[in-house]
N, C-alpha and C positions, 0 to 999 in steps of 0.2 A: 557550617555550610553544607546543604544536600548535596550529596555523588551525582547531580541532575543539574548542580547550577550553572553548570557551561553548555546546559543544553542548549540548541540552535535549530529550532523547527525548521525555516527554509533551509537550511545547509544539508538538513538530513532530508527532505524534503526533496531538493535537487537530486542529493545523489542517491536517493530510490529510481525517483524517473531516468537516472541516469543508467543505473543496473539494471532496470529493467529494460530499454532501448535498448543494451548491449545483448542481452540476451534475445529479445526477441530475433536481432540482427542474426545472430546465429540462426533461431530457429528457420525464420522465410531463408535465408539461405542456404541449407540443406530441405526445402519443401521439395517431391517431385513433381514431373511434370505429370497434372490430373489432382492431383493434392490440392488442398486448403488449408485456411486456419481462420477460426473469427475469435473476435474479440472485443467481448461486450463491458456495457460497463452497467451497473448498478442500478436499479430502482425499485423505492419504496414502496410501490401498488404495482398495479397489473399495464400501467402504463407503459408501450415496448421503448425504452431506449433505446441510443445512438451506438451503434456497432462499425467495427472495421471488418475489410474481409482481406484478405492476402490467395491466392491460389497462383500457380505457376503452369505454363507449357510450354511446347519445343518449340521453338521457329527456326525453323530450316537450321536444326543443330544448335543454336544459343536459345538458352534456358530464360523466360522471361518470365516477369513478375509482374502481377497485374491488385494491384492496391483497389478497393472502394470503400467508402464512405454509404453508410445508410441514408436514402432519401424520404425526405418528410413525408410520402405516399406511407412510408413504413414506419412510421412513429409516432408515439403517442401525443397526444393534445400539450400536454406539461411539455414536452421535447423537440417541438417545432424547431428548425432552426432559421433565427431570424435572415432579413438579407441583409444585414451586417456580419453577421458568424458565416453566412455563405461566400461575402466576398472575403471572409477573411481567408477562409479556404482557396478562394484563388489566389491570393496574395501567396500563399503558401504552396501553390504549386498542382492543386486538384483540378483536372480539368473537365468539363461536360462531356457524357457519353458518346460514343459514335459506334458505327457500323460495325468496328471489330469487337465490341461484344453487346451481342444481342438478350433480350428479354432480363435486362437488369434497373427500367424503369429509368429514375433520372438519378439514380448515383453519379457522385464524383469519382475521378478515376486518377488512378497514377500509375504509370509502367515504366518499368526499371528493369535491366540485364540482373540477372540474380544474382553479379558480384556486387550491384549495387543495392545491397541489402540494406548494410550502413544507413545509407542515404534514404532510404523508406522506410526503414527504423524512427530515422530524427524526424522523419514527417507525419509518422504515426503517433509517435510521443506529443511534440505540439500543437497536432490536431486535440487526440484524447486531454489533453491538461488545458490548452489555451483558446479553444472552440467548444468543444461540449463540457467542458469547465469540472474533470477528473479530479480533485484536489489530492490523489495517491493514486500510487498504483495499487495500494492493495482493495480502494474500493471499483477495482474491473470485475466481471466478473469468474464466482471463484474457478470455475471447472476452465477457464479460458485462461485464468493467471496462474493457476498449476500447470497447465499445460507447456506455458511460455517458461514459468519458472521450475520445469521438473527439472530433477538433479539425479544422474542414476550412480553416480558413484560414493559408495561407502564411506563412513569415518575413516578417517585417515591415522587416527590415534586404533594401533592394535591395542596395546596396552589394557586401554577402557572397553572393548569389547570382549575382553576374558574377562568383566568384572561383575558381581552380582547386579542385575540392574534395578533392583528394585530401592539399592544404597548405596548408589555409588560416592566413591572419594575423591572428587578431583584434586591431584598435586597443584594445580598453579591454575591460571589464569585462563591459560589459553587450553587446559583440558577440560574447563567449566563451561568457556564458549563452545567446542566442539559438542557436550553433552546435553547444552542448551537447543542447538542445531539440531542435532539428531533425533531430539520428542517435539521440537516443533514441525521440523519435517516430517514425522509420524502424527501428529497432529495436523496437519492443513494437506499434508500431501504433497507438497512443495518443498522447495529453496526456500527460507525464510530470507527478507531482505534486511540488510546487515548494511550501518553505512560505516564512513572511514575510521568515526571513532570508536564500531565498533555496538552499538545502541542498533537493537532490534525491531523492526515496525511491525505491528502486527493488527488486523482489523479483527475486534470482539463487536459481536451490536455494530454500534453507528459510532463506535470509538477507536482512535485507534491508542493504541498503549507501547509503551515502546520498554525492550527490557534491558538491560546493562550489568555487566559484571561488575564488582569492585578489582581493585589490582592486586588485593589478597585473596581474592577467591573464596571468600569468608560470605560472601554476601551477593544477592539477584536483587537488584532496584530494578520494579514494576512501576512508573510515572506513566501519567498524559498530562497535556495541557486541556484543560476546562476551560478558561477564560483569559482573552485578553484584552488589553487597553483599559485596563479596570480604571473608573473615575473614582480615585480617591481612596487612599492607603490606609488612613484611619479606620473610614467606615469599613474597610475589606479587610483589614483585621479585626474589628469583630466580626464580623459575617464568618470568619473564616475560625477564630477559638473557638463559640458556640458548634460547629459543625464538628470540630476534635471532639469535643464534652460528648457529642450526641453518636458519633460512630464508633462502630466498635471494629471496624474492620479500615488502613485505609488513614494517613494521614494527610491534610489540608497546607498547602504553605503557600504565599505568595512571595513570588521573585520579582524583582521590577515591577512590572506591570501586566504580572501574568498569577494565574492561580493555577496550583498542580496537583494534584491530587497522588500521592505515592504510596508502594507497600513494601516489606523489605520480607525476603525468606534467607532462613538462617542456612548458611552450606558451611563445611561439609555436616551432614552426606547430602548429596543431590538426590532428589526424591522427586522423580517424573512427576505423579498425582501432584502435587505441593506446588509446582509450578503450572499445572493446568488450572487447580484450583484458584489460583492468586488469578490467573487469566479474567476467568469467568468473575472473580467479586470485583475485580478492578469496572469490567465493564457492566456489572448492576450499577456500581457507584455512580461513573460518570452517567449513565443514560438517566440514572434517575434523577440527576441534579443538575446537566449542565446547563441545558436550556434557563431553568429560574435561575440558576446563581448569575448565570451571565444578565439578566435582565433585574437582579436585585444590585450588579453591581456596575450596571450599567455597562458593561462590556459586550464583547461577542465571542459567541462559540471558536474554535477550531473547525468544525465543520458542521456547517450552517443542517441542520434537518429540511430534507426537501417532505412537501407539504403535501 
């Protein structure tokens, strides 16, 4: 049985947008008054995407928060939003512009007292995911989700930071995630997001790869999922030994009714490089395969390639 068979895409899925809503809560409330924050999300051409904007100021002593929504004047042809995704937005609480703020076009608007961060939080997360259709937080964009997800405090294992870093040993489990943390934070610049059980989500390309320790600390499982709803188990075991014979990096397995594609790095020693590398081949693999596997096996991608 793969280290990956209990994987559970929406449950990990959730609770990224979960960690991330948390965090952001934090960030708008500590913004000051004059300050901003946007937060874009994703696109494959020169087409502008849908963005949030967050900025705060004083009103007569209480710190208020003023949320918008990018309007279709400001977006590209592929990112209209229809008027179904605009009433959805009222449904959810954006209202039409008015008087108190001038020269912002026909954005949607939300204003909240800055302790109700929380609460523009949750309204920003199911806007981004369930109106301009986010499928992660990690495909926002990046210099916007570092920003939300910076982390300024150090590892917390002294221990690991007196140790050569180019080989490190981790004892146990939980010194392999911290080591894990700390080159991906040096790599993205960021918090990596981490869900409960512990599985890393990470965007390479147009994939996202997600990492896991074993519970002997012997071992980094690098999975995505390639393909789901696959029509028919036979034929997608072959499609899927043929692809073992022919890679040489990178093993194929279907679970249920999903195709996964995994890689294993041998620990101890932990070896920064070794785990950036596995990053990067993970995602040649999937970008060069998932779109035809999933249409050889009749399936569909995990995240559909916008066109």
């Amino acid at each position: 049985m793969a280290d990956y068979d209990d994987f559970d895409l929406d449950r990990s899925t959730s609770q990224a947008w979960q960690q991330f809503g948390e965090r952001l809560s934090e960030v708008i409330s500590m913004i000051d008054p004059g300050g901003s924050l946007w937060v874009g999300t994703m696109s494959s051409n020169d087409d502008r995407s849908p963005f949030l904007t967050f900025s705060c100021s004083d009103a007569e002593g209480h710190y208020v928060l003023l949320a918008q929504a990018s309007s279709n004047e400001e977006l590209g042809d592929r990112f209209q939003l229809t008027t179904a995704q605009l009433a959805e937005m009222g449904e959810l609480g954006w209202i039409a512009p008015n008087d108190a703020c001038e020269g912002r076009g026909n954005r949607l608007q939300f204003l909240a007292n800055q302790e109700q961060s929380g609460l523009m939080a949750d309204l920003a997360v199911r806007t981004l995911r369930d109106v301009f259709g986010v499928q992660h937080p990690v495909f926002l964009a990046p210099d916007q989700l570092a920003e939300v997800l910076q982390c300024s405090a150090e590892p917390l294992l002294a221990s690991l930071a007196d140790r050569d870093q180019g080989c490190l040993m981790p004892r146990d489990q939980r010194e392999l995630d911290e080591l894990v943390t700390r080159e991906l934070r040096s790599l993205f610049g960021h918090e990596p997001l981490r869900d409960e059980v512990g599985d890393v989500a990470i965007r390479v390309g147009s994939t996202v790869v997600f990492v896991r320790s074993t519970p002997d600390a012997r071992e980094l499982v690098l999975f995505a999922v390639l393909v789901h709803d696959v029509d028919g188990r036979s034929r997608a075991m072959e499609v899927i030994n043929d692809l073992n014979v022919e890679s040489r990096y990178g093993r194929f397995a279907l679970h249920r009714d999903k195709v996964f594609v995994s890689m294993s790095l041998l620990v101890p020693p932990f070896v920064p490089e070794h785990l950036a590398e596995g990053l990067r081949t993970m995602s040649r693999l999937a970008d060069a395969i998932d779109d035809r596997l999933a249409d050889r096996l009749r399936g569909r991608t995990t995240f559909p390639t916008a066109e």
